[in-house]
TORLO-913191 format. One record per atom (N, C-alpha, C, O): x, y, z. Coordinates in pm, whole numbers. Example, Ala and Ser with C-alpha at 12.3 -4.5 7.8 and 13.67 -1.06 7.14 Angstrom:
<recs>
u/v/w
1319/-569/780
1230/-450/780
1320/-330/780
1424/-332/846
1285/-225/708
1367/-106/714
1290/3/787
1341/114/804
</recs>
This chain:
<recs>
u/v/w
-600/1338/227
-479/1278/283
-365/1290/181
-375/1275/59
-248/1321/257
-112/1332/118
-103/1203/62
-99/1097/125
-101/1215/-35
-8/1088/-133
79/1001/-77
59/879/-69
161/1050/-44
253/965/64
220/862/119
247/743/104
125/950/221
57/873/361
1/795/272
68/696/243
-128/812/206
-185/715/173
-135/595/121
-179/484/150
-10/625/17
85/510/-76
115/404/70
128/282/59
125/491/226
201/390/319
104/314/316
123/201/271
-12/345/356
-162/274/414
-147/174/319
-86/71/349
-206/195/180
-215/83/124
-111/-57/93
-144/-174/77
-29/-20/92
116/-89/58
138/-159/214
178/-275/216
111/-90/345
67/-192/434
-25/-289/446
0/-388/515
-137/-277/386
-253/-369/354
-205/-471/273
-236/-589/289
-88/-408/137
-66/-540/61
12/-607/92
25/-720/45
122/-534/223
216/-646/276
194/-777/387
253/-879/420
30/-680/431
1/-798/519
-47/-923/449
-36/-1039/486
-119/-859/306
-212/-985/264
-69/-1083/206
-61/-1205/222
29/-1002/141
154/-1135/64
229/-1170/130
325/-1208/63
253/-1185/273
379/-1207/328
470/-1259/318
555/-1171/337
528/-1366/296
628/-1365/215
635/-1370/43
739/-1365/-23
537/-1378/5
518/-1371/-142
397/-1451/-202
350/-1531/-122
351/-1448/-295
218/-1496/-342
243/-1613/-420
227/-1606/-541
283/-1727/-364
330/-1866/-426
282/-1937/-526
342/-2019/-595
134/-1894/-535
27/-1969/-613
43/-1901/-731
23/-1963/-835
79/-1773/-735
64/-1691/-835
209/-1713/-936
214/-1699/-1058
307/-1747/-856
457/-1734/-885
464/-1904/-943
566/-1922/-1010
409/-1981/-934
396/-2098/-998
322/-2121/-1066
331/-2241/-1093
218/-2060/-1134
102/-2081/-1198
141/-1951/-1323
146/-1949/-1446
155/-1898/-1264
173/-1726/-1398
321/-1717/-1442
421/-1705/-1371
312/-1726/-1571
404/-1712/-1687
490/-1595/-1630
427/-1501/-1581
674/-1588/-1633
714/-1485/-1590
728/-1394/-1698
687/-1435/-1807
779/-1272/-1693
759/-1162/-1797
658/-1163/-1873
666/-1121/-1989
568/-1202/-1832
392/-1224/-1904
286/-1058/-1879
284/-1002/-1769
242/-1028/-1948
185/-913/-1954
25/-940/-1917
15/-1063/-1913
-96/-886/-1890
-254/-895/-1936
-335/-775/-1868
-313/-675/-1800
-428/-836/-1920
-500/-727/-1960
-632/-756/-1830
-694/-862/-1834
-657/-670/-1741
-798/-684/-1624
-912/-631/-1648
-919/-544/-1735
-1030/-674/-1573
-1154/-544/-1566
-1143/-610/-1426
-1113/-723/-1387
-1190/-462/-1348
-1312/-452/-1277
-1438/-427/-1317
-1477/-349/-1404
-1531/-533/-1210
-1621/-540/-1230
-1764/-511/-1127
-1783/-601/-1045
-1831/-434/-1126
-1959/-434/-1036
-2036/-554/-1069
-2091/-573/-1177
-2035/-608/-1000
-2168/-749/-996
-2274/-739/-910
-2341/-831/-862
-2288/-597/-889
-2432/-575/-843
-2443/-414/-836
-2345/-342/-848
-2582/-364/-814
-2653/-204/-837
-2586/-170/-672
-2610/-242/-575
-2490/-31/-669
-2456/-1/-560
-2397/165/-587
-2459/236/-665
-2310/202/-536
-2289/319/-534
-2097/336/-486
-2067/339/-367
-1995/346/-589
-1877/303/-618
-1780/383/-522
-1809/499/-494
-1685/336/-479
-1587/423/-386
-1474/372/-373
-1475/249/-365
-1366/427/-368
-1229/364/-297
-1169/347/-444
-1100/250/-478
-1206/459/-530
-1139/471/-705
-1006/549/-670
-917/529/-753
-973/632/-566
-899/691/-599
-795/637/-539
-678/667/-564
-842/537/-439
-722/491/-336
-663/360/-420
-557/304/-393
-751/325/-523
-719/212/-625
-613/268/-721
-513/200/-747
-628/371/-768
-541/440/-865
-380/416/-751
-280/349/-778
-399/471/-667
-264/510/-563
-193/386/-621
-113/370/-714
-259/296/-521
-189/152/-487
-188/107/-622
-71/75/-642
-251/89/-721
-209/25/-890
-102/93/-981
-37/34/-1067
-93/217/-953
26/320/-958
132/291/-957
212/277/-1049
149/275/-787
255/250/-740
351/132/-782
473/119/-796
212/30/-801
318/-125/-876
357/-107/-1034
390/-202/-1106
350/5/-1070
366/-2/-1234
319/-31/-1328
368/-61/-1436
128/-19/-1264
39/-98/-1358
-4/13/-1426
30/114/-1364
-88/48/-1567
-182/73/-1601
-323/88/-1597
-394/-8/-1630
-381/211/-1556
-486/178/-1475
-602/294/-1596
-554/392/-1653
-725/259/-1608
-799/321/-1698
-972/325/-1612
-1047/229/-1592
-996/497/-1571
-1113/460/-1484
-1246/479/-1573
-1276/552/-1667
-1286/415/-1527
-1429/407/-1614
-1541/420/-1524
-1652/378/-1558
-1523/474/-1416
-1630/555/-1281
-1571/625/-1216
-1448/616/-1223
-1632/724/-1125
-1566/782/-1042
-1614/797/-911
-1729/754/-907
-1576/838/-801
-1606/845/-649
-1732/872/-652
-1742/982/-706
-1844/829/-621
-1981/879/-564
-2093/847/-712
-2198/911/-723
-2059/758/-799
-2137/752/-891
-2208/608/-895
-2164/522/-820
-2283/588/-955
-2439/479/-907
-2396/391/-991
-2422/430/-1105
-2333/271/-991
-2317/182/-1051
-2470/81/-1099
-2577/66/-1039
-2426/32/-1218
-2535/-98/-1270
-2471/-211/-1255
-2348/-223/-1261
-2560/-309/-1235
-2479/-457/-1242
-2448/-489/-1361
-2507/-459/-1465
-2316/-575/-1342
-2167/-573/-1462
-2132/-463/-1513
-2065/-462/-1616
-2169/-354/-1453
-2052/-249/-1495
-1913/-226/-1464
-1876/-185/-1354
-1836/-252/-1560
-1670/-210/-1557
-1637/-70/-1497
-1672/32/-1556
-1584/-68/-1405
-1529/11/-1322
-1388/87/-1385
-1364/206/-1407
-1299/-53/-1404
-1195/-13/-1413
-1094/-112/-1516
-1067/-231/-1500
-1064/-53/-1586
-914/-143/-1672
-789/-130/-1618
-766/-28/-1554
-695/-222/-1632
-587/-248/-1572
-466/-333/-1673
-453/-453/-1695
-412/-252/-1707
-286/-383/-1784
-171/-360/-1728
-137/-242/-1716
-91/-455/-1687
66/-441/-1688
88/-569/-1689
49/-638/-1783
188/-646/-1526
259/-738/-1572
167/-825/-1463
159/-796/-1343
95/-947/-1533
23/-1044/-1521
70/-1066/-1329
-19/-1039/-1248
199/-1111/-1280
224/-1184/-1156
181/-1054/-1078
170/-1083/-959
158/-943/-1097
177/-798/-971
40/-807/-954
-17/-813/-845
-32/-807/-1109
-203/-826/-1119
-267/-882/-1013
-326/-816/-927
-256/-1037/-1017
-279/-1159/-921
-206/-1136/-817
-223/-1228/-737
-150/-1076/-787
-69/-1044/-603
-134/-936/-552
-126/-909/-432
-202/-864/-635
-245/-716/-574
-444/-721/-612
-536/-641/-598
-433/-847/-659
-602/-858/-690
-702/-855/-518
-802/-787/-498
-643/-939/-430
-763/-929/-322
-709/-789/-184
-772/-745/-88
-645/-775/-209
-602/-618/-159
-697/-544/-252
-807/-524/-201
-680/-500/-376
-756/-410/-456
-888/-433/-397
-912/-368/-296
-966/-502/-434
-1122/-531/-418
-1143/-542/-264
-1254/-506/-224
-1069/-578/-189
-1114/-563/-62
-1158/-426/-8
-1254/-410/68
-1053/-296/-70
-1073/-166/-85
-1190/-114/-134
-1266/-46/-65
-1216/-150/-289
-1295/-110/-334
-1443/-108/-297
-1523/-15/-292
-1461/-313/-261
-1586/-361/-197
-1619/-302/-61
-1735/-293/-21
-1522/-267/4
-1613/-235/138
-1603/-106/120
-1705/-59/171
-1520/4/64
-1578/139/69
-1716/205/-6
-1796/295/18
-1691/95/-119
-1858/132/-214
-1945/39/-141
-2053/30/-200
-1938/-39/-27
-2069/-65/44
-2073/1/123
-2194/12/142
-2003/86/220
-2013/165/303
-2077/310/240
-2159/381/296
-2028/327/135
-2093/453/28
-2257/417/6
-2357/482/35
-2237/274/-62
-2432/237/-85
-2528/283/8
-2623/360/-3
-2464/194/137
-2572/211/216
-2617/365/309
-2720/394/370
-2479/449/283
-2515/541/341
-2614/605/230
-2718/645/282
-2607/628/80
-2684/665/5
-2816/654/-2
-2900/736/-36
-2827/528/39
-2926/467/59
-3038/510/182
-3160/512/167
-2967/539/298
-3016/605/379
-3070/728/348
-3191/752/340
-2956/824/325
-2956/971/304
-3084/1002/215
-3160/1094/248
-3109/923/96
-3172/931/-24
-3357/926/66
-3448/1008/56
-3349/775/160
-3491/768/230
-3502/910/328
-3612/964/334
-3431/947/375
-3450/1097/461
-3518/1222/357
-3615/1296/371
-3432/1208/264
-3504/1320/141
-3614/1320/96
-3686/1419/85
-3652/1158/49
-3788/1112/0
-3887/1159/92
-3990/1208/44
-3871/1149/265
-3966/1194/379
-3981/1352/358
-4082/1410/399
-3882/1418/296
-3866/1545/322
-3847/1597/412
-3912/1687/463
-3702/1522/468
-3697/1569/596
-3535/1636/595
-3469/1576/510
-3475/1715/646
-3319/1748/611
-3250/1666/694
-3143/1637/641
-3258/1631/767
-3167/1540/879
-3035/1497/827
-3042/1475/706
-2914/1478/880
-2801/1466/879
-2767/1300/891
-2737/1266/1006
-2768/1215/813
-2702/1107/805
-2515/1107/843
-2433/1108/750
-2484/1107/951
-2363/1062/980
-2319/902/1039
-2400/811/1054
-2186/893/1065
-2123/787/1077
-2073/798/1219
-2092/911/1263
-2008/707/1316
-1977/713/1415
-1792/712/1417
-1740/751/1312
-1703/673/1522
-1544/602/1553
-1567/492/1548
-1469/418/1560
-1727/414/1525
-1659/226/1493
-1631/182/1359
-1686/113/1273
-1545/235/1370
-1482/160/1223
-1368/63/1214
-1298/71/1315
-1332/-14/1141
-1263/-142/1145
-1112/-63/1181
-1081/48/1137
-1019/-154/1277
-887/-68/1343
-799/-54/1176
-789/-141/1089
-757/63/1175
-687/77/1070
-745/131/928
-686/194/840
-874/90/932
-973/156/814
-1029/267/845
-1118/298/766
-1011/350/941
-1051/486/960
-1065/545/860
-1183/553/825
-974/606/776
-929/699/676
-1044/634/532
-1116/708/465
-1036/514/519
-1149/464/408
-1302/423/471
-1402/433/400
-1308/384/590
-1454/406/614
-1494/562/615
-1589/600/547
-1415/657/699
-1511/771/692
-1526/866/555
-1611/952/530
-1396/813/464
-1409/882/351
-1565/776/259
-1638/843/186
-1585/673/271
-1676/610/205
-1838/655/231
-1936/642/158
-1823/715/371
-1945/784/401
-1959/923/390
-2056/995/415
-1838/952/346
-1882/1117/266
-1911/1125/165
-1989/1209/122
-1813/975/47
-1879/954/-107
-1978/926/-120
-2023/926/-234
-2086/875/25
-2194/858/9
-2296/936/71
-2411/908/106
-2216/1061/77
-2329/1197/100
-2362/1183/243
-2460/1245/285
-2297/1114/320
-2314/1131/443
-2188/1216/551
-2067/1203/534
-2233/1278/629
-2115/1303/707
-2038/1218/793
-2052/1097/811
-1926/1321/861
-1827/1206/845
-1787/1202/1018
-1692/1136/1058
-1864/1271/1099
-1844/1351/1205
-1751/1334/1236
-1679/1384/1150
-1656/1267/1354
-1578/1300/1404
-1458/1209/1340
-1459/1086/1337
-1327/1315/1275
-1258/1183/1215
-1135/1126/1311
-1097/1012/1286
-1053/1215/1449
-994/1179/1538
-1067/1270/1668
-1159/1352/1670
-978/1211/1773
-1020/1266/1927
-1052/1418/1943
-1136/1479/2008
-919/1467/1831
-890/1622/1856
-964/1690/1710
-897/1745/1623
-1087/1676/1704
-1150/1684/1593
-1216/1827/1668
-1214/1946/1640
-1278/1741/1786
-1402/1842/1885
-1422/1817/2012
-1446/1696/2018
-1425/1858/2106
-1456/1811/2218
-1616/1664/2245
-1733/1700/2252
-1593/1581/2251
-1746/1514/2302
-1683/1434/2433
-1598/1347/2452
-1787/1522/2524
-1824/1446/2677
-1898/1359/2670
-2010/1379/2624
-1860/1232/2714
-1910/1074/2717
-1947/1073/2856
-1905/1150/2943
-2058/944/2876
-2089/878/3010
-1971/916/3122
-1967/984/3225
-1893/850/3061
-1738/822/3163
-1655/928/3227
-1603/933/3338
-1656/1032/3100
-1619/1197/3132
-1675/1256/3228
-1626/1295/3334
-1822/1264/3175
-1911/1270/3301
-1900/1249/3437
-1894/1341/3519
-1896/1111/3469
-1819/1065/3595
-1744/1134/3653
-1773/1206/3749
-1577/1111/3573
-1475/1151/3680
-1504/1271/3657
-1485/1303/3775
-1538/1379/3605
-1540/1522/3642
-1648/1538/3699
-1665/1657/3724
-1747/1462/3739
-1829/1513/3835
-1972/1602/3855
-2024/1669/3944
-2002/1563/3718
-2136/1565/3650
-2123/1644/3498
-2014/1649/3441
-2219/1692/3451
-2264/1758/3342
-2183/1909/3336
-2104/1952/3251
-2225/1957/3435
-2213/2148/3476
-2014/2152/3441
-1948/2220/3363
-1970/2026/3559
-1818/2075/3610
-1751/2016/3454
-1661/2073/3392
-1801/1928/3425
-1757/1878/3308
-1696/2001/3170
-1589/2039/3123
-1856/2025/3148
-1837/2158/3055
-1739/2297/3093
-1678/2363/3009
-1740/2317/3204
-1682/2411/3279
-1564/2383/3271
-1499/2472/3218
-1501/2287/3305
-1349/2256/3267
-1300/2264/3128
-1186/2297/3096
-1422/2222/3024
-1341/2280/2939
-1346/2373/2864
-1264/2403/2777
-1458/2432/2897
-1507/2571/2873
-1373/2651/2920
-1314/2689/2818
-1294/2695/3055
-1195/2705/3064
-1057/2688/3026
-970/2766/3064
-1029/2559/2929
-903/2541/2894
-918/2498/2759
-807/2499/2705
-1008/2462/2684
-1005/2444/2562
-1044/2591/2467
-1119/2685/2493
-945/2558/2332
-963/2641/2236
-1111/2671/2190
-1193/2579/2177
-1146/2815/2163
-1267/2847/2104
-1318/2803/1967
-1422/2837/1911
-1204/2704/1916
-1211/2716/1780
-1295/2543/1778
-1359/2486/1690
-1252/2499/1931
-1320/2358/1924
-1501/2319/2010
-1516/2305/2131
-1597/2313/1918
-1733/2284/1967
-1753/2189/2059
-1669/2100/2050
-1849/2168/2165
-1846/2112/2269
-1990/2039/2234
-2090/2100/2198
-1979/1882/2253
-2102/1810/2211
-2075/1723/2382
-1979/1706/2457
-2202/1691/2383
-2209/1620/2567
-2309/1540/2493
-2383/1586/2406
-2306/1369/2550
-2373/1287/2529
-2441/1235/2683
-2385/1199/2786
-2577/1247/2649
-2641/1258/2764
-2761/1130/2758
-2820/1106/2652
-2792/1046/2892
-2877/939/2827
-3001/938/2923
-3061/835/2957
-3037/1082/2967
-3183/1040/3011
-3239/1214/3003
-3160/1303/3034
-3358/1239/2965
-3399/1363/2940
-3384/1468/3040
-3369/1583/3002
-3386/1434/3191
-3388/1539/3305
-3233/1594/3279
-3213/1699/3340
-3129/1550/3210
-2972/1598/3177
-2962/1704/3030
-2862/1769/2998
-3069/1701/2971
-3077/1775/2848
-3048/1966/2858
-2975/2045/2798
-3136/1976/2956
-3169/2103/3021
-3093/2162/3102
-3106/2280/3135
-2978/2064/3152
-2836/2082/3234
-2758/2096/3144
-2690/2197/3163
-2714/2007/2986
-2640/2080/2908
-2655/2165/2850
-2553/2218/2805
-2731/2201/2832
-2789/2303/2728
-2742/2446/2835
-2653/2519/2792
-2802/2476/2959
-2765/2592/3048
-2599/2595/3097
-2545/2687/3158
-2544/2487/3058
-2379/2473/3109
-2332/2542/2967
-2216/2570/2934
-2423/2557/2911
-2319/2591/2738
-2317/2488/2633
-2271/2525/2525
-2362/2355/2643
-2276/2265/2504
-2341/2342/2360
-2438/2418/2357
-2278/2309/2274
-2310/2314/2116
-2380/2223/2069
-2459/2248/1979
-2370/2138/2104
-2439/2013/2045
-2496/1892/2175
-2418/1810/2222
-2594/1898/2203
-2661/1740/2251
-2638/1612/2220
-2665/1612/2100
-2611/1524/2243
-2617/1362/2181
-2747/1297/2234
-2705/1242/2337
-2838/1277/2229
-2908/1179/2293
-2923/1053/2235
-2967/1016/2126
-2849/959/2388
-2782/836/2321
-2857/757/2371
-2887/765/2491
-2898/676/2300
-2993/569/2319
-3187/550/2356
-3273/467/2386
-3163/700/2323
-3331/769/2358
-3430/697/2254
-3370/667/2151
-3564/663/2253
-3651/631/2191
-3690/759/2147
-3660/868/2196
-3782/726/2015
-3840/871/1953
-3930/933/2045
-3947/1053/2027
-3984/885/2128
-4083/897/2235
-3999/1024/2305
-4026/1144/2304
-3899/957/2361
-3810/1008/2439
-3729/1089/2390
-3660/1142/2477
-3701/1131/2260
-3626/1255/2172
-3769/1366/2152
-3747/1483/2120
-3913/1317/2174
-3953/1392/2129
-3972/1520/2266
-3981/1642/2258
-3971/1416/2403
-3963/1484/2544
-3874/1642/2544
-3905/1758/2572
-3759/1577/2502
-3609/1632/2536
-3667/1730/2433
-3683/1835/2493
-3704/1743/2313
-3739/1853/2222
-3822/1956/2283
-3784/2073/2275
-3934/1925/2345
-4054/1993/2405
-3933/2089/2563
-3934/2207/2596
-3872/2003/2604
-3843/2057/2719
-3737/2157/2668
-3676/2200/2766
-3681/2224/2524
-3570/2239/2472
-3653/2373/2400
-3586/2473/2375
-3769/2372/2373
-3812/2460/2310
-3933/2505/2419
-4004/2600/2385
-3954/2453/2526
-3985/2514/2669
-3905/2649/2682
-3950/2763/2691
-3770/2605/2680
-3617/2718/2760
-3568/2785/2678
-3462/2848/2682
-3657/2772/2583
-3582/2859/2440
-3430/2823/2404
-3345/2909/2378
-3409/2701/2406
-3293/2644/2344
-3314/2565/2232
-3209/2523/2182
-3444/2522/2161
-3462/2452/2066
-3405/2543/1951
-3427/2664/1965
-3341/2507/1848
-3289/2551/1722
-3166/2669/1768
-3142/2759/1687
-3092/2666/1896
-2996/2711/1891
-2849/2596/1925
-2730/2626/1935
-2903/2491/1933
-2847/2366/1990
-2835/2251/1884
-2932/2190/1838
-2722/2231/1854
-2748/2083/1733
-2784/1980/1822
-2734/1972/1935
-2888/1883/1766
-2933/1773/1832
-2899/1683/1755
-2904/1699/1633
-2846/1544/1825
-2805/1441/1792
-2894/1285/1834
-2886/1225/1941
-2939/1264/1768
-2988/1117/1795
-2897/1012/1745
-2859/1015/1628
-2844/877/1866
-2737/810/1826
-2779/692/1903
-2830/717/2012
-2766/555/1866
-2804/422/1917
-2904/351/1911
-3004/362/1980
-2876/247/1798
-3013/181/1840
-3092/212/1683
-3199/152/1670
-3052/292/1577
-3085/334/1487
-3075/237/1375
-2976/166/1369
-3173/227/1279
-3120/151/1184
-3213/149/1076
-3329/181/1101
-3181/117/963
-3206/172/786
-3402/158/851
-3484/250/846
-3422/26/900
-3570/0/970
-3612/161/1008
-3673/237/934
-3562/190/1140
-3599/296/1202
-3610/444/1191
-3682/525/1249
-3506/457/1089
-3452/601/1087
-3517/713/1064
-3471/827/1068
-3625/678/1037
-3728/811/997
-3799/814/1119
-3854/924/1129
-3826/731/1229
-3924/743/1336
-3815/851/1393
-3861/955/1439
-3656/829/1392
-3576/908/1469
-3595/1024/1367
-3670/1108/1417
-3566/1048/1278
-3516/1152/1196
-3627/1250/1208
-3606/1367/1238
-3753/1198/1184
-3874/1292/1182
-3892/1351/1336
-3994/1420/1347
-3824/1341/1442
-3823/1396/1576
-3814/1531/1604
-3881/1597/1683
-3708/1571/1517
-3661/1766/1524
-3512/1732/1551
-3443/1834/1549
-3447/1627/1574
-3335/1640/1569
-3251/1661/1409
-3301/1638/1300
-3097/1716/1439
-3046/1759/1343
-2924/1658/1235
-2874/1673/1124
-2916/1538/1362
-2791/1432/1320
-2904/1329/1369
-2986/1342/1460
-2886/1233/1290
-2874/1080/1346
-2731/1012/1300
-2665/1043/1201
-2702/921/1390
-2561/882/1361
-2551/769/1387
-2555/762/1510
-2534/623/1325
-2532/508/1334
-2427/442/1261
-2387/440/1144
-2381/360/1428
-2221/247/1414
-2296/160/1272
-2209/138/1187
-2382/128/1247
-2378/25/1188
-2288/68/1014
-2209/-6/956
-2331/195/972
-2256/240/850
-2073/174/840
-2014/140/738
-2032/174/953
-1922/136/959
-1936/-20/982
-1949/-111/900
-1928/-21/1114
-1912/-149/1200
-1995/-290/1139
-1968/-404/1177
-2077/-263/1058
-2151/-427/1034
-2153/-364/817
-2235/-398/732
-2050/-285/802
-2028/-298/689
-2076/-384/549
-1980/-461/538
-2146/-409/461
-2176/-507/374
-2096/-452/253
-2070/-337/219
-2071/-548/212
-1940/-486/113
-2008/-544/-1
-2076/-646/-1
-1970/-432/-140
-2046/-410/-224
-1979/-539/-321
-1856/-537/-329
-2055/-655/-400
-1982/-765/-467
-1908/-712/-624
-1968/-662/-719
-1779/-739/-613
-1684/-646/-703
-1567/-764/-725
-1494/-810/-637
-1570/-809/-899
-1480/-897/-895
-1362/-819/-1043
-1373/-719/-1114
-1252/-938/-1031
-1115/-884/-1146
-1113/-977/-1199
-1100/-1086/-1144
-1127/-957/-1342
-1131/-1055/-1434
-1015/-1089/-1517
-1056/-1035/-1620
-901/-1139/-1551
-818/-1149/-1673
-876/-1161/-1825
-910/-1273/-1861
-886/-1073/-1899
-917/-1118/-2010
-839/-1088/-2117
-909/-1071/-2217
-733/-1076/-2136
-635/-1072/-2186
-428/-1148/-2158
-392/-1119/-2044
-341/-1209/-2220
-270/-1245/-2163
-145/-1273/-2272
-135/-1363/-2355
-59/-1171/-2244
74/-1133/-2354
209/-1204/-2297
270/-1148/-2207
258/-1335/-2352
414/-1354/-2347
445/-1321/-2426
415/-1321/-2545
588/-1246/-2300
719/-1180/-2351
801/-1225/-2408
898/-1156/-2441
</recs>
């Protein structure tokens, strides 16, 4: 993302959190007062949202000194990051900062965390992320699941074509669906159809899609859709997607299936944010 954009994003985040100004801070903190910060990891996780920290600490005229970087394995109480400038910007821009930091390096952990149990099985499977991500955190949830070695699949509408339930519908099944846009869409964009019962697998696959979704299928039921896929000689020319219903519990009953993605809202949507605090330990009047 340009510099720019991003400087807007964040600097909107900090205008929502100060709105008219940070009162507690402006009565309590010495003016023209200088000090000195850490960040801090207060627990074993996997660090993210360093670079979007630099932006926004930048921008206020602070001093910023990194002591990790995007995608690296934190220990508990490890210093992340130093920070000096002017004490009142510190404390106005402290729960904006960490709100960033904490939920993109938990969104990074746990995808690591995942990705890492798929490897241990020896299995290649594709740990991706879904569109539920918090309104407005798009751009830092899906980047937090690429620092965490996961993909990032779809990051807007016009990414790729995917036919949903609903698509389905008004165009009037599977076949007319694909066909319409087999007709008017660019070659340059892949066609994924999300399909939720196995007798529809064998209909996308002969209409053309690139990719399968099977949404909400049991492994039972991914393993059907596989057999009937390598029946028609479409197995391993077709990306397969397993999506719903997945979770850190399950993921190997799905993953070990033959599919090529599993993809679960929860990376985003039920987020655990990694515990990350700012300390003052230093404090210079001017």
């Amino acid at each position: 993302m340009p510099r720019k954009i991003l400087e807007k994003k964040l600097q909107e985040m900090l205008a929502e959190d100060l709105g008219q100004g940070d009162i507690t801070t402006a009565l309590t903190a010495p003016e023209d007062s200088t000090a000195e910060a850490e960040v801090i990891a207060k627990e074993q996780g996997v660090v993210a949202g360093i670079e979007e920290a630099k932006v926004l600490l930048q921008d206020l005229g602070l001093k910023i000194e990194t002591l990790a970087s995007d995608g690296e394995k934190l220990k508990a109480k490890q210093v992340i990051m130093k920070i000096s400038g002017d004490v009142r910007t510190i404390l106005s821009v402290e729960r904006t900062l960490l709100n960033v930091i904490s939920r993109m390096s938990g969104i990074a952990t746990t995808t690591r965390q995942l990705k890492e149990k798929i490897k241990k099985a020896k299995l290649k499977t594709r740990v991706a992320c879904t569109r539920k991500t918090a309104p407005g955190l798009l751009h830092f949830d899906k980047k937090a699941v690429l620092v965490g070695g996961g993909d990032t699949h779809r990051f807007h509408l016009d990414d790729m074509v995917l036919i949903k339930d609903n698509h389905i519908k008004v165009a009037g099944g599977i076949e007319k669906a694909i066909r319409r846009v087999k007709e008017k869409a660019s070659f340059s964009k892949k066609i994924e159809v999300e399909v939720s019962k196995t007798d529809d697998v064998l209909d996308a696959a002969k209409a053309g899609a690139d990719i399968i979704m099977l949404d909400n299928f049991s492994p039972k039921q991914i393993g059907i859709a596989v057999d009937l896929l390598k029946s028609a000689g479409f197995f391993g020319k077709i990306l397969l997607e397993a999506s719903g219903g997945i979770t850190a519990e399950n993921i190997l009953a799905f993953a070990s299936t033959g599919v090529n993605i599993v993809s679960l809202g929860e990376l985003t949507h039920s987020a655990k944010t990694l515990d990350i605090s700012l300390e003052i330990k230093k404090i210079r009047k001017q």
